[in-house]
C-alpha positions in Angstrom: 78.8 155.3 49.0 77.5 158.7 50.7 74.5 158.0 52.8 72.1 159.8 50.7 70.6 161.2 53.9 73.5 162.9 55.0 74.0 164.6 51.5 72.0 165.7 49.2 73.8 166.7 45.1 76.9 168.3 48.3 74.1 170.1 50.5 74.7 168.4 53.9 71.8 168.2 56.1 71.9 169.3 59.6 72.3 166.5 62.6 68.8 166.9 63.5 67.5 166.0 59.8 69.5 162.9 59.2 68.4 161.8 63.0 64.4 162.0 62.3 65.1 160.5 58.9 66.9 157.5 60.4 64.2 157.5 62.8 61.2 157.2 60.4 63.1 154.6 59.0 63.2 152.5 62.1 59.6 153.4 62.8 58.5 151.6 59.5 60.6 148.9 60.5 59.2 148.2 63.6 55.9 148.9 61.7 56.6 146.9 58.6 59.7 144.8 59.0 63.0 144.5 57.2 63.5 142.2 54.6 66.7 143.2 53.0 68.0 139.2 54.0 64.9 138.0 52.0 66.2 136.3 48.2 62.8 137.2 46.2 62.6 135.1 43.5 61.6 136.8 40.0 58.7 135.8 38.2 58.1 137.6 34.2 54.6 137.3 33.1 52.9 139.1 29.9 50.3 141.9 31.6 47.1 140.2 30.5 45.3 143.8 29.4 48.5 145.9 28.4 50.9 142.9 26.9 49.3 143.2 23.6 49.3 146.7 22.8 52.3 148.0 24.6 54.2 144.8 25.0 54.5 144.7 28.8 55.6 142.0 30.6 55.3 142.2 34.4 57.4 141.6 36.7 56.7 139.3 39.3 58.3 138.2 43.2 57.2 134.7 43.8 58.5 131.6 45.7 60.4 130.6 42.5 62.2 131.4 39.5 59.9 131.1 36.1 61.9 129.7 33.5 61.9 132.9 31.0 64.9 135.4 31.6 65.2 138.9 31.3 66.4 140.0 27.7 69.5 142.3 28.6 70.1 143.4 25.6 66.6 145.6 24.5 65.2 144.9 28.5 63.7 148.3 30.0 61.8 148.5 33.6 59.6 150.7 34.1 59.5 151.3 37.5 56.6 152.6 39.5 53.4 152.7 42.0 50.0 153.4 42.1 49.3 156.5 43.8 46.3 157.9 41.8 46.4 156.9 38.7 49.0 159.6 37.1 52.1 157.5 37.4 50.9 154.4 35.8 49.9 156.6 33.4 53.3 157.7 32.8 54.3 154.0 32.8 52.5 153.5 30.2 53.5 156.0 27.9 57.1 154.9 28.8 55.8 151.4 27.6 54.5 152.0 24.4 57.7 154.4 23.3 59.9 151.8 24.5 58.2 149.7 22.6 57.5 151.6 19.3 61.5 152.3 19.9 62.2 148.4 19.2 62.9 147.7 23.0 61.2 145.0 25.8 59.6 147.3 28.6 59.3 145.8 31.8 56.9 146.6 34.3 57.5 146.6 38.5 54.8 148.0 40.3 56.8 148.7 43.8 53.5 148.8 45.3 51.9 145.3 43.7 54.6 143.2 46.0 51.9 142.9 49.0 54.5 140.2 50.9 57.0 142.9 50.8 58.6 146.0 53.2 58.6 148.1 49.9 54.9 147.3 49.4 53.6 148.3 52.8 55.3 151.3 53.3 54.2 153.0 49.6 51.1 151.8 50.5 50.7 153.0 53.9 51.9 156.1 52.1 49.4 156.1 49.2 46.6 155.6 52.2 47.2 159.0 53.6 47.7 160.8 50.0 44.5 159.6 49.1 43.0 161.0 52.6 44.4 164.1 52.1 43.2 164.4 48.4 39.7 163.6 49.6 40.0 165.8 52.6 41.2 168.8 50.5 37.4 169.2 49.6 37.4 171.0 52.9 38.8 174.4 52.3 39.9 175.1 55.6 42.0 171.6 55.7 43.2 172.5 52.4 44.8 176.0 52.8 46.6 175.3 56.1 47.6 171.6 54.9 47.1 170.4 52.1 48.2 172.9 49.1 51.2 174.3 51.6 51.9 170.4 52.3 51.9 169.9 48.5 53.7 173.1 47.6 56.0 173.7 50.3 56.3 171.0 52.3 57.7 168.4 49.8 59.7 171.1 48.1 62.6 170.8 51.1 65.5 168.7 51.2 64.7 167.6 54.3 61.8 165.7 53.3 64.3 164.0 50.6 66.4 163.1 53.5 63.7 160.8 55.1 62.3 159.5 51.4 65.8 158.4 50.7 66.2 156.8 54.4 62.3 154.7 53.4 63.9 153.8 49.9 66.9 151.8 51.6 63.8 149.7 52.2 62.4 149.4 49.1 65.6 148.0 46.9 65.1 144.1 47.9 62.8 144.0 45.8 65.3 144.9 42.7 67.7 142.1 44.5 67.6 139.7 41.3 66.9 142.0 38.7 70.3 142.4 36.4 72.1 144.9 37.5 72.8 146.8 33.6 68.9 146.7 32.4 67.8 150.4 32.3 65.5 151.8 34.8 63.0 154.7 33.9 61.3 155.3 37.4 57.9 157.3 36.8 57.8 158.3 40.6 60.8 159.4 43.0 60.8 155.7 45.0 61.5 153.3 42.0 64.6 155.4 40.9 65.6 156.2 44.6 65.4 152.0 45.1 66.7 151.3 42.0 70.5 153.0 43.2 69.9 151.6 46.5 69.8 148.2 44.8 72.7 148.9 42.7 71.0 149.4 39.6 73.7 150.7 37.3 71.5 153.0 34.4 68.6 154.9 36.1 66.6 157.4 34.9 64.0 159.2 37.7 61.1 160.8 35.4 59.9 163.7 37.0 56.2 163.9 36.8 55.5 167.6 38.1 56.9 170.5 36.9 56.6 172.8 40.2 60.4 171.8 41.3 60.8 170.0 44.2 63.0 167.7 46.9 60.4 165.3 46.7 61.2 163.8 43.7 65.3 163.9 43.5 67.1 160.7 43.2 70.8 161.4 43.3 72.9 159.0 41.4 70.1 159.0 38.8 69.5 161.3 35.4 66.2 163.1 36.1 64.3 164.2 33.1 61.6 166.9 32.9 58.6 167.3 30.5 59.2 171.3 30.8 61.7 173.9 30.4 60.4 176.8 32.7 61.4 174.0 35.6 65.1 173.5 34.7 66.7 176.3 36.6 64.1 175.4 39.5 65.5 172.3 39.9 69.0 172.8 38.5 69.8 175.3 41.1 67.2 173.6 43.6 65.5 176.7 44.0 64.3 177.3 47.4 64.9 173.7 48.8 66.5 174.9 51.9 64.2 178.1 52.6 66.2 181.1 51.8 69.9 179.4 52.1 71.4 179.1 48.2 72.2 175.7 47.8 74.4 173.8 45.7 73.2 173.0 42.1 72.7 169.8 40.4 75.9 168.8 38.4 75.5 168.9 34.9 74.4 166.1 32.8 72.0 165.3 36.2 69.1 166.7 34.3 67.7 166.6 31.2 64.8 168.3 29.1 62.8 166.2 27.3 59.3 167.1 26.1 56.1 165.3 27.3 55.8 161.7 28.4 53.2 160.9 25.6 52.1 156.9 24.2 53.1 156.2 20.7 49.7 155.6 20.1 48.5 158.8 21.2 51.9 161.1 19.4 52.0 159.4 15.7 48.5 160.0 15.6 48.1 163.7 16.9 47.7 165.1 13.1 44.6 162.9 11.9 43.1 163.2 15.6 43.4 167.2 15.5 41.5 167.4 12.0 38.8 165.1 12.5 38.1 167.2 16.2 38.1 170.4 13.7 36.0 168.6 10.9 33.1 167.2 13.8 33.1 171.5 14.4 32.5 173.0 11.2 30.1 169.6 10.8 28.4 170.7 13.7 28.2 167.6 15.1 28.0 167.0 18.8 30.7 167.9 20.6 32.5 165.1 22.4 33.5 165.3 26.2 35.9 163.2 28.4 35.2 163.2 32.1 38.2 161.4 33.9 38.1 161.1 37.5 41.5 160.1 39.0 42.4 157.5 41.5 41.1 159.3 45.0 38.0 160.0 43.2 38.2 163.8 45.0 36.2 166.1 42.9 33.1 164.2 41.9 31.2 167.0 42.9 32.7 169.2 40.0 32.1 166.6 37.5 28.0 166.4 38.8 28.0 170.3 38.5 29.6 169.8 34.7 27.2 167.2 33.6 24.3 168.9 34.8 25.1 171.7 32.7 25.0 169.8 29.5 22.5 167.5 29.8 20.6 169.8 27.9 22.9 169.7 25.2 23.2 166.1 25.4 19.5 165.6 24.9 19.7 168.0 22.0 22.5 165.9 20.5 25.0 169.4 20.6 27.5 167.5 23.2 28.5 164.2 24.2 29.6 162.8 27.4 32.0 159.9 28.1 33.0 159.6 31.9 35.8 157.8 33.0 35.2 157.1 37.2 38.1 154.8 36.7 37.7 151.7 39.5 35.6 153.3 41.2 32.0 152.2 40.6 31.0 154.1 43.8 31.4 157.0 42.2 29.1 156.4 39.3 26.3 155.5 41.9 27.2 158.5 43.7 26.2 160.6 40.6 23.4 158.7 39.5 21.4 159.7 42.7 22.9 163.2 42.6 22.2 164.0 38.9 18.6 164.0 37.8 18.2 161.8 34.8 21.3 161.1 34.5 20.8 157.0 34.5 18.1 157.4 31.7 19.9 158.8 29.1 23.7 156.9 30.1 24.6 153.4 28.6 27.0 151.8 30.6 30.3 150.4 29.8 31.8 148.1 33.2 34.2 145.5 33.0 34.4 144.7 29.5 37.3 145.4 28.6 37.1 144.1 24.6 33.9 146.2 24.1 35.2 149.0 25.3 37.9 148.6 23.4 35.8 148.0 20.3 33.8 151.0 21.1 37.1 153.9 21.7 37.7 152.4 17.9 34.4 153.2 16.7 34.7 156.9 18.0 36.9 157.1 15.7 35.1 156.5 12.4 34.0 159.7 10.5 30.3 158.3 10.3 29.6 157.6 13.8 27.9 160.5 15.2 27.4 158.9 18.9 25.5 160.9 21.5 24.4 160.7 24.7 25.8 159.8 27.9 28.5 156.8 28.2 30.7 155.7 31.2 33.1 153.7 32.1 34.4 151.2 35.3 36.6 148.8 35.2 37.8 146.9 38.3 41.4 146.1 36.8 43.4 148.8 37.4 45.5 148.7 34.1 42.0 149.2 32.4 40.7 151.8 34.7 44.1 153.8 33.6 44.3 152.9 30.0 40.4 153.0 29.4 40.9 157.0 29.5 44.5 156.8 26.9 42.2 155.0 24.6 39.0 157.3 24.4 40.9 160.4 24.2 41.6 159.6 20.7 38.0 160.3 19.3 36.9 162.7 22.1 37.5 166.3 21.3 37.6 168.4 24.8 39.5 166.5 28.0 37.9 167.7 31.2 40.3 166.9 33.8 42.4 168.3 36.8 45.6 169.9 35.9 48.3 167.1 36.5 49.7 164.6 34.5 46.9 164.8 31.7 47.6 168.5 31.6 50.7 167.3 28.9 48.6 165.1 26.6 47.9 166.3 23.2 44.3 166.7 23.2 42.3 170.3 24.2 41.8 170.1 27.6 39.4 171.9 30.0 40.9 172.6 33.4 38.9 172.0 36.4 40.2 172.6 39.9 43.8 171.2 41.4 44.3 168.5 44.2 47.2 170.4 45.9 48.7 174.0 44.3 52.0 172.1 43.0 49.6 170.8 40.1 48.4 174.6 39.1 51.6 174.9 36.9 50.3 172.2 34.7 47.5 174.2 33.3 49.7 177.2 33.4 52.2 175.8 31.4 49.1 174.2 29.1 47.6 177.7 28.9 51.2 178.9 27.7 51.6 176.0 25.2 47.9 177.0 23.9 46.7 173.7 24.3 44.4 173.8 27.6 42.2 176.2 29.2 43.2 177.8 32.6 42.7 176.3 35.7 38.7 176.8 36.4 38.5 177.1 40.0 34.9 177.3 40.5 32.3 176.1 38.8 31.4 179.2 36.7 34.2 179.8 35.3 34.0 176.3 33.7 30.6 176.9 32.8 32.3 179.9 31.0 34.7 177.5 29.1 32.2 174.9 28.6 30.0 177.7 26.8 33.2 178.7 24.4 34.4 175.1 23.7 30.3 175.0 22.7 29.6 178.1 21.1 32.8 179.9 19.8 33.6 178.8 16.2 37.3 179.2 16.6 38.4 178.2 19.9 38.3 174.6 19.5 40.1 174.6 16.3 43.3 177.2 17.3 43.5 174.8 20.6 44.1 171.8 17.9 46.5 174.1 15.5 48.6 174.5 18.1 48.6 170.8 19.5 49.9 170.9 15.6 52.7 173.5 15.9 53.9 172.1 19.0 54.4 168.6 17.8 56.7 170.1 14.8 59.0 171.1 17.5 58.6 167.5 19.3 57.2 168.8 22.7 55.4 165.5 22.6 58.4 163.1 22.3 59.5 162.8 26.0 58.6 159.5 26.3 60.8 158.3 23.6 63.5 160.9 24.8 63.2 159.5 28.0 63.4 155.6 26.4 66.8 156.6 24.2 68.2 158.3 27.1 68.3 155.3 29.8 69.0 153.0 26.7 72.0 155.6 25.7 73.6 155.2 29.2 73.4 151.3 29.0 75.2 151.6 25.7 77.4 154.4 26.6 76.4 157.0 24.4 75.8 159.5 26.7 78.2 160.2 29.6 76.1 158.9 33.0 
């Protein structure tokens, strides 16, 4: 096998790039340890909040073997980490198509292994992501590091050079998974680990769609939710500074739409017409706050719910705010925002209410107002808590990154790093999200038309419509048929 740090799709790196990738891979050992001798023994367990509804079963490393077996015949891992919350997100989209598609997904959380190399070096990893996220409040920090860090700096095939180097440390952990179940990987690392292990059917998911190095995983299929990123990637635009490299062979990557739920897709139709029905009703309008995992821009989110309180007490808007597991947060904003604990009924770590109550949003007859939010300390609730409101909510306040693809109208507030400005671009271009609000009167303006314009609401929803007529919002089930396909050999790997 080519090292994958030497080489990357035939572009050979330079002596002094493969040296300092080997070397940060023998500073995390020194750091973290090697375990590629250890035999960890797998342990399948339903997912007590996400078993039901998507059918996830997790998988486990413990001391010994539990006595249920993979099922290698409709057997799918899903493959990912917790860094934020946008790639169990993605997981769980992958889930519930793979399930809706008749098959068993599998869930390995390369960060949930604690006892494990793989564990501790995503999460030393996710540590400084989640600095930098909060750090990129600072505008200084964030011009000269963090957006050129985000945008440029992960975009070079060097940077794949080391990742690859850290992901030899990370495949243990697939050591006694079968070898022919399909992997979708939802970030870069999973896939990467999963050909390090030997995994035989790999599919790396590509989350972003501002190409770059970061997330290639040669020896995988990538996919992509978007098509103005396919030349980007295919021809690995700009991953070696001005040099033309070579392309990705074909077959390497693949189009397929947006990585939506089931849940979410097969009901887009019904959703969009009550959203246009509450308008011409004139009842309240319904917004979703969802603050991501580094809980970076609660600032915006006091500015926003400042603004409509007013509206909120006279019953022309409704708030539900997601802070995810991160009850700080919540008290944070209750000191900053006047009022705001008076009129707020709050919805923590009950997981079967809160279910109860995203079904109640949606009955025609419930006109709810006020102001509702949401913690839960589980982190598959935290994530899911926002999939399951977004049904009977009608404007999604969020930044512009992996929620920028659902099918729901979406109000753009400011990015955490510039590669995530091309999701509200490419929203903007699909007619199904605002641009991205970089200050907060510009999302007072969009507030104001979302409130007050008669029309804007409802052509956001039509073309949610139009664009599910041409499947933009099947990836996830493209993406489920595809690794499935290569298993089967229906598709040349």
């Amino acid at each position: 096998m080519v090292d994958k740090s030497k080489s990357i799709f035939g572009n050979i790196m330079s002596k002094k790039v493969y040296k300092k990738a080997v070397k940060t891979k023998k500073k995390n050992i020194k750091k973290f340890g090697d375990d590629s001798n250890v035999d960890y023994k797998i342990c399948l367990k339903e997912n007590p909040v996400i078993g039901d509804m998507l059918g996830v079963t997790d998988v486990l490393l413990n001391d010994e073997k539990s006595a249920e077996k993979f099922d290698e015949e409709k057997g799918i891992i899903v493959g990912n980490i917790r860094m934020g919350f946008g790639h169990y997100r993605i997981s769980m989209a992958m889930a519930s198509a793979a399930k809706a598609l008749g098959y068993k997904p599998y869930w390995m959380d390369l960060n949930g292994y604690p006892q494990t190399t793989c564990t501790k070096v995503i999460s030393a990893q996710n540590d400084l992501y989640s600095l930098g996220s909060r750090l990129s409040k600072n505008k200084l920090f964030n011009k000269f590091v963090w957006e050129p860090l985000n945008y440029e700096g992960f975009r070079a095939l060097s940077y794949n050079a080391s990742d690859q180097k850290n992901a030899e440390l990370m495949a243990p952990v697939y050591k006694n998974v079968p070898k022919d179940i399909p992997v979708i990987g939802t970030h870069v690392w999973p896939a990467q680990a999963a050909i390090h292990a030997g995994m035989k059917h790999v599919v790396n998911a590509i989350p972003d769609n501002w190409p770059m190095a970061l997330h290639l995983s040669e020896g995988s299929v990538h996919t992509i939710q978007c098509k103005n990123s396919y030349l980007g990637y295919r021809i690995l635009n700009g991953f070696n500074k001005d040099k033309v490299c070579k392309p990705m062979p074909h077959g390497s990557l693949i189009y397929t739409g947006h990585y939506i739920d089931h849940e979410l897709v097969s009901n887009i139709e019904k959703d969009c017409q009550a959203r246009i029905k509450r308008k011409k009703d004139k009842k309240p309008m319904r917004f979703l706050l969802t603050i991501g995992g580094a809980g970076a821009q609660k600032e915006i989110f006091e500015a926003i719910i400042k603004e409509l309180m007013p509206k909120v007490r006279e019953k022309k808007a409704t708030i539900f705010v997601n802070v995810g597991d991160y009850q700080n947060v919540w008290n944070e904003m209750i000191k900053e925002v006047e009022g705001l604990l008076e009129i707020s009924t709050e919805h923590f770590d009950n997981w079967e209410e809160t279910k109860t109550f995203a079904e109640s949003l949606l009955v025609e007859s419930n006109d709810v107002s006020g102001i509702h939010s949401f913690c839960h300390s589980n982190i598959f609730e935290a994530v899911y808590c926002t999939n399951l409101l977004m049904r009977g909510v009608d404007v999604l306040i969020t930044k512009p990154s992996e929620l920028a693809f659902y099918p729901i109208p979406k109000l753009f507030i400011k990015r955490v790093g510039k590669h995530e400005m091309w999701g509200a671009i490419h929203s903007a271009e699909m007619g199904d999200g605002t641009l991205e609000c970089r200050d907060i009167p510009h999302i007072i303006q969009m507030l104001d038309m979302f409130l007050e314009d008669d029309t804007f609401l409802e052509e956001m929803c039509e073309n949610i419509q139009s664009n599910n007529t041409i499947g933009l919002y099947n990836g996830a089930y493209n993406v489920v048929k595809l690794a499935m396909g290569m298993k089967d050999n229906k598709i040349k790997e």
